[in-house]
C-alpha positions in Angstrom: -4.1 -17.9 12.3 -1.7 -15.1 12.7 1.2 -17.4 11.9 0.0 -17.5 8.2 -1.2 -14.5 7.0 -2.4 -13.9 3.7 -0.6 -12.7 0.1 -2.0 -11.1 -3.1 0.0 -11.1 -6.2 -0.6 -8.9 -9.3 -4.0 -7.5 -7.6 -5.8 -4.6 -8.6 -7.0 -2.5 -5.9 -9.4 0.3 -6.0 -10.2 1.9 -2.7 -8.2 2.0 1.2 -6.8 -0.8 2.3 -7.8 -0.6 6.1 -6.0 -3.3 8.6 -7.0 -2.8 12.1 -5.3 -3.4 15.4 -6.9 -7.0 15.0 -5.0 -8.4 12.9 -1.1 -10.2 14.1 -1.2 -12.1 10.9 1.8 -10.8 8.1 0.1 -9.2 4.8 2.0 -9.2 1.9 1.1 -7.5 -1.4 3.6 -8.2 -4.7 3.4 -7.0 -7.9 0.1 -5.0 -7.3 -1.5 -1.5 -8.7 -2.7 0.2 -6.1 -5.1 2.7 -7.2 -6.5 4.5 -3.6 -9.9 5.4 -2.4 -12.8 7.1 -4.4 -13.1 9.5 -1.9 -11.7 11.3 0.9 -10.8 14.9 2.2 -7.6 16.5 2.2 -6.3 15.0 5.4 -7.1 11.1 5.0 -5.5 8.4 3.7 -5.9 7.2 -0.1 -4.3 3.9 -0.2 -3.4 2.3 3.0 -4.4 3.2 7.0 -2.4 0.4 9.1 -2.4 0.0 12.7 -0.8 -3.1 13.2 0.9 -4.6 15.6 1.5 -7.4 12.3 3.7 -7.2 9.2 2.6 -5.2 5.7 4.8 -6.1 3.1 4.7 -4.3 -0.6 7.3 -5.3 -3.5 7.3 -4.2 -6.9 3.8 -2.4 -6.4 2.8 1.1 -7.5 0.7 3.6 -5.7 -1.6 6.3 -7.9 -4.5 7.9 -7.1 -6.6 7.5 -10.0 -9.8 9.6 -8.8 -9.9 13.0 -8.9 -12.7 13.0 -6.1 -10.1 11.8 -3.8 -8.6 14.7 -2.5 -6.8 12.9 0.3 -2.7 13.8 0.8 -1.3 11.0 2.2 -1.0 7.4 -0.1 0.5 5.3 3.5 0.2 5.8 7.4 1.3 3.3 9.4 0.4 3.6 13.2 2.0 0.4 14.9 3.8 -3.0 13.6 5.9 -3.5 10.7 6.1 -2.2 7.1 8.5 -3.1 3.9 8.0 -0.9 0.8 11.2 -2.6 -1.4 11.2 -1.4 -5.3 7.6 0.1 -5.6 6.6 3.5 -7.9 5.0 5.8 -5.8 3.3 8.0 -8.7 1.0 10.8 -7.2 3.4 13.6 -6.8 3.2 16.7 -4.8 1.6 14.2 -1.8 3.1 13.0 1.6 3.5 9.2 0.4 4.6 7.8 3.4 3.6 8.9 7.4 5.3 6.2 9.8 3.8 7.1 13.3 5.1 6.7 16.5 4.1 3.5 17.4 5.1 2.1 14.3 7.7 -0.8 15.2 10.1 -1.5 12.7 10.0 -0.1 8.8 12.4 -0.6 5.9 11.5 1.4 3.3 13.9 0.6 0.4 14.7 1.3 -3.4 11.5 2.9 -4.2 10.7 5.2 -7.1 8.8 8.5 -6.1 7.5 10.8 -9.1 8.3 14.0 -7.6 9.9 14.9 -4.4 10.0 12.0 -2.1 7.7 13.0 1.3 8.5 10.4 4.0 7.6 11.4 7.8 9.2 9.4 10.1 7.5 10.1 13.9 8.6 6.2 14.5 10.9 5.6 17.4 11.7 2.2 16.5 13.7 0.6 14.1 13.4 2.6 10.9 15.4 2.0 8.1 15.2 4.6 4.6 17.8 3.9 2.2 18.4 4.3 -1.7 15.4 5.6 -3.1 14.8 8.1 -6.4 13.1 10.9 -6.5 11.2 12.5 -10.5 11.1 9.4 -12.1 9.7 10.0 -15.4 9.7 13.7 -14.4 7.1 16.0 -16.9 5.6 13.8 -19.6 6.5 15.5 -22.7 3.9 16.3 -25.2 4.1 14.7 -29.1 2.2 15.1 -31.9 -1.2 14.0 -31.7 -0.5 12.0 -28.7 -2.4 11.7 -25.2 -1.1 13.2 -22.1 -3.0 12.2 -19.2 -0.8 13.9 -16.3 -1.8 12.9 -12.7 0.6 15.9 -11.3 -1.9 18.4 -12.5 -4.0 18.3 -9.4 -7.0 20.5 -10.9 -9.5 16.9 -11.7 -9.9 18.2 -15.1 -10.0 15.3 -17.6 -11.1 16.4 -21.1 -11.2 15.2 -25.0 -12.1 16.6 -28.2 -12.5 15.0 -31.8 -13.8 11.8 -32.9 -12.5 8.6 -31.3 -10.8 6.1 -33.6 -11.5 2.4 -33.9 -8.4 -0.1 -33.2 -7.9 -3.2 -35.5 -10.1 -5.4 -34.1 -13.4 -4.7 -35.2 -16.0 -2.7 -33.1 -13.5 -1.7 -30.9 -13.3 2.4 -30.3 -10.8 2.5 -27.5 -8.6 5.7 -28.5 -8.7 8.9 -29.7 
């Protein structure tokens, strides 16, 4: 029924999110990580390849690419339809976040956070509209004491620890280092 469409609220989402041509229903996405594909090559898409010619909606999500396999640049393309990105955290830095092709329809891209500089490409001739959003939230973590910096920005897929890890206060748990 493409009067109803479907919602998810505070999902998890590991891997693409793929919507076809098909589809004329509205999807809308609130309050939900999205943490992009497993895998992919420098010029695919990590978290969402839209065609449209429905509605994608995403409020208060963030977007981070949490594999280091994924080498894909781009988080969104849209290629047709409508999209609404209001007050999400865009967190993979140094990628193009947001491709609007020409066929997309209508966007409104507002109020987002973008860790970073902000890379939206607007190719759309329809109704587009990019207002009031920041650019190096949080900007470089800074380092403390014996803390753990686990910095997404460093592109190199080098993850490493060292020493024992340290139990929490419930018992059996060893969940930090």
């Amino acid at each position: 029924q493409g009067h109803a469409g479907i919602s998810f609220l505070n999902g998890q989402f590991y891997g693409r999110v793929v919507v076809k041509g098909t589809n004329t229903g509205p999807i809308r996405f609130t309050g939900c990580g999205m943490f992009g594909s497993t895998v992919g090559k420098p010029e695919d898409v990590s978290h969402l390849d839209f065609a449209g010619p429905g509605e994608i909606n995403f409020t208060n999500c963030h977007f981070m690419t949490i594999d280091p396999a994924c080498k894909a640049q781009t988080n969104i393309i849209t290629r047709g339809g409508g999209i609404t990105l209001n007050s999400c955290f865009f967190m993979d830095a140094g990628k193009k976040h947001i491709i609007l092709e020409e066929g997309t329809e209508t966007a409104v891209i507002i109020g987002n956070k973008f860790r970073g500089k902000e890379t939206i490409i607007n190719r759309s001739k329809g109704n587009v509209k990019i207002n009031d959003n920041v650019n190096n939230v949080l900007g470089t973590p800074k380092e403390e004491e014996g803390a753990l910096i686990v910095d997404n920005a460093d592109l190199t897929g080098v993850f490493r620890t060292s020493g024992e890890w340290n139990g929490s206060a419930a018992p059996g748990n060893r969940d930090y280092l």
